[in-house]
Phi, psi and omega in degrees: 000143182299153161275166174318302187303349166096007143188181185101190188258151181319145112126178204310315174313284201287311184303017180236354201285177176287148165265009181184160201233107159230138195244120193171170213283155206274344176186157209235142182216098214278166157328077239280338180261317180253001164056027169256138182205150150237164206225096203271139187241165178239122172243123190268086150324082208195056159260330159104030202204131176299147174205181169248116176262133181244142212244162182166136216271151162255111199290105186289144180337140176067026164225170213228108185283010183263005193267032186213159203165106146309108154294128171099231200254163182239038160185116170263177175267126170230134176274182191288130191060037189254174198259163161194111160294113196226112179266166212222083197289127183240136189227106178265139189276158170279025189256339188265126183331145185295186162134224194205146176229203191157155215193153156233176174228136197253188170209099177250192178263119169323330181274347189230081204286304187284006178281037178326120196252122183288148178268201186281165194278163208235118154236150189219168164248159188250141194293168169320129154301121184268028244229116185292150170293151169316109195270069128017290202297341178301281176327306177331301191290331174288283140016286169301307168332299203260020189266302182309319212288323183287331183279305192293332172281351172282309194288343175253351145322293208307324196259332181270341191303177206257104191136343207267152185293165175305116156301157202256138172306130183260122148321121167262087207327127174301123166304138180228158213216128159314136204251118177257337212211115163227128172201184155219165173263184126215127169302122149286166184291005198271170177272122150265140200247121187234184196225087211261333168231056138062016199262331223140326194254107163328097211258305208207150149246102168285094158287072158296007184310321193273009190273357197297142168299340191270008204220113181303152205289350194295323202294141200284167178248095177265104163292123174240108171270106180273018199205262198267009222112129176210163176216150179274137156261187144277334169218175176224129204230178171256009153284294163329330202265302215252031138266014181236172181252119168316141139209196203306333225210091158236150220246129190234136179292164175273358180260349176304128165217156182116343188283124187255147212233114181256138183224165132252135187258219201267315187271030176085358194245174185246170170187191188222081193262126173285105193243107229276187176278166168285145227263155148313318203259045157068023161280175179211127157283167165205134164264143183217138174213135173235145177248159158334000000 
């Protein structure tokens, strides 16, 4: 039969005894690097009765009850003189200072939550944080930054304000480009395939079909880029050519001329075919020059 208190054995004895025995280790030895341990304790039945235990860790001076973490359910069944192995996750954040802590893991009765009977105390020490120092120099640079930025924003009040002298003119260097290829062709009215740096590889297709007597004169002239791609720019520099987004295909009239064709070819180079007007005998020159 139960004592008063709702376990243990009738009469004096059993109301004072304990409803659990928990048992563990006396000290803990975190990670040195991820600054985590875990600490497995044994909770004990010896209420003489199936019961429910509710488990819950207690946080010793200098340490955070958010650094602890029951495995499993933090409430259970223990049948009568049954066991339960309950690990305990200790996790030190890197913010918090080395030193030393410490924790029970308590076990009370579900109906009698606040009587807790605690295990022994778990001290552990928490190691130097491996948490990198604030890299400082960034904040240097910014600082520097927004120091040239403030000088360049004094000199140029300075040079636009209404009196201020005439900067003296600066020559602005021409980017200059190795010339690899410079020649022209000429299209015939048939479709040509050409090879423009010489590795092998048909680099452009020029489709002159329509320039034909038999195909009205209204009809467009269609360029096929057989290798990379080609695009019309505006002019032809090889800043232009290599600022555009290629595509399969563009399309040139047939009195047009003067329309300039960015082609890359097989061997890497960029270039520029310049496409004359149509010929008497129905051809069209192009000049084509490719760079390095």
């Amino acid at each position: 039969m139960s004592g008063a208190e709702g376990f243990g054995p009738e009469g004096e004895a059993g109301a004072e005894s304990a409803p659990f025995a928990v048992s563990g280790p006396a000290a803990l030895t975190l990670d040195q690097a991820t600054r985590k341990g875990t600490a497995s304790f044994t909770v004990s039945n010896v209420t003489g009765r199936p019961v429910r235990v509710r488990l819950a860790v207690q946080a010793g001076a200098g340490t955070d009850a958010a650094w602890f973490a029951i495995a499993g359910d933090a409430e259970r069944p223990l049948p009568v003189a049954g066991t339960a192995t309950v690990d305990v996750a200790v996790t030190v954040p890197d913010p918090a200072a080395a030193g030393s802590g410490s924790f029970t893991l308590g076990a009370a009765l579900e109906e009698e939550p606040d009587e807790v009977v605690p295990s022994p105390t778990v001290s552990f020490e928490i190691p130097p944080s491996k948490r990198k120092p604030f890299p400082w120099w960034i904040v240097i640079v910014v600082i520097v930054a927004l120091v040239l930025l403030g000088g360049g924003g004094i000199l140029i009040w300075t040079l636009t304000r209404p009196g201020a002298p005439e900067p003296s003119p600066t020559s602005t260097p021409t980017p200059t480009s190795t010339v690899f290829l410079s020649d022209d062709f000429l299209v015939d009215t048939s479709s040509k395939s050409v090879d423009l740096d010489g590795d092998g590889a048909a680099d452009v297709q020029v489709d002159d079909a329509d320039l034909g007597p038999a195909i009205p004169a209204d009809r467009p002239t269609t360029v096929f880029g057989v290798n990379r791609g080609v695009a019309i720019v505006d002019q032809p520099t090889r800043e232009a050519c290599r600022a555009v987004v290629l595509e399969s295909s563009v399309q040139i009239a047939q009195d047009a001329s003067g329309v300039f064709v960015c082609v890359f070819t097989s061997g890497e180079h960029s270039g520029i075919l310049e496409f004359g007007p149509t010929l008497d005998d129905e051809t069209r020159k192009v000049l084509v020059t490719l760079w390095e």
